[in-house]
C-alpha positions in Angstrom: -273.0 266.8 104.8 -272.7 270.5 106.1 -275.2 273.0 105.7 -274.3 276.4 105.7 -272.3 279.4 104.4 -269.3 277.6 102.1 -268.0 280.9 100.6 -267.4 283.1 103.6 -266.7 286.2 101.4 -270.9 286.2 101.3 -271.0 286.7 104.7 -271.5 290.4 105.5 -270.9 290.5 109.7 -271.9 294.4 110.5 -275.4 293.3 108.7 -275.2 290.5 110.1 -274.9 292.1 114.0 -278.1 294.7 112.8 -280.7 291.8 112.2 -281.7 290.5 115.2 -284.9 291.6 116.6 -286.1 292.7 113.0 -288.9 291.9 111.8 -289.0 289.9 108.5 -291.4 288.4 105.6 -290.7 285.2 104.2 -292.0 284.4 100.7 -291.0 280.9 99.8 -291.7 279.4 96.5 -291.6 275.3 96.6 -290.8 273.2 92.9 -291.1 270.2 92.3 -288.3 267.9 90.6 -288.0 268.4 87.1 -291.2 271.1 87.1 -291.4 274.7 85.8 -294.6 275.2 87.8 -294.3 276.1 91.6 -296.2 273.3 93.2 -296.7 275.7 96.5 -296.2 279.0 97.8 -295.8 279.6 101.3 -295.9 283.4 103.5 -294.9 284.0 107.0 -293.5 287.0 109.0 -291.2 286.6 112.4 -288.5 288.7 114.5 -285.1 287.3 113.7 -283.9 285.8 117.3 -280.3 285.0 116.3 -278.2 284.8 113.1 -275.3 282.1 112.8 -272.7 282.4 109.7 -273.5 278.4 109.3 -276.7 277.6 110.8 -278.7 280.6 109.5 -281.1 283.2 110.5 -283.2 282.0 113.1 -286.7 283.4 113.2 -289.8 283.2 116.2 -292.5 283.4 113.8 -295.9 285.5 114.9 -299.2 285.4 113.3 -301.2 282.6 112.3 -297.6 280.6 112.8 -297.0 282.2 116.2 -294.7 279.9 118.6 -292.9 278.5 115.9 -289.8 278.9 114.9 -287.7 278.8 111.5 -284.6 278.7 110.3 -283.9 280.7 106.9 -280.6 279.1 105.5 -279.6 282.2 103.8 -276.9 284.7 104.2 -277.8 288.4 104.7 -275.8 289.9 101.8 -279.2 288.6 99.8 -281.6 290.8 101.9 -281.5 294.4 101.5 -283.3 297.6 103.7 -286.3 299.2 102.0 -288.6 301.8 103.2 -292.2 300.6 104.1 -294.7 303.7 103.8 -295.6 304.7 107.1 -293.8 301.4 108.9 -290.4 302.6 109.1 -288.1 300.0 108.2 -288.4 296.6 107.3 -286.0 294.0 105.2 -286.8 292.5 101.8 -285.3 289.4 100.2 -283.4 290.4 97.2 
């Protein structure tokens, strides 16, 4: 079993190159099998440390979670720039 990127046209490599050492939100939503109801949510913020086309993005998480680390198996065509009000700049999942 491989997990990863299988359609490497998703893969966008100059965004790619930009993300590490941004910081990032996380807002997962967990399902259970078969159920319409989320059966946990989950938030956490970290500085991407690397980003591999297969593996992922690679984040040190800070916060509560600080010292941990997690991989987000996603592919950075599905996160997008937005303007945070007096921030600066911070990336939001699609």
């Amino acid at each position: 079993m491989t997990i990863g990127i299988e359609k490497p046209n998703l893969w966008d490599s100059a965004f790619a190159k930009m993300l590490p050492g941004q910081m990032v939100l996380v807002g997962l939503t967990y399902f259970a099998e078969n159920s319409e109801e989320p059966s946990a949510l989950e938030q956490f913020f970290g500085r991407v440390v690397a980003v591999d086309k297969r593996m992922g993005i690679l984040l040190s998480l800070e916060g509560q979670r600080a010292g941990e680390q997690f991989i987000l198996r996603q592919i950075p065509v599905r996160f997008r720039k937005r303007r945070l009000a007096n921030i600066g700049y911070g990336l939001r999942k699609r």
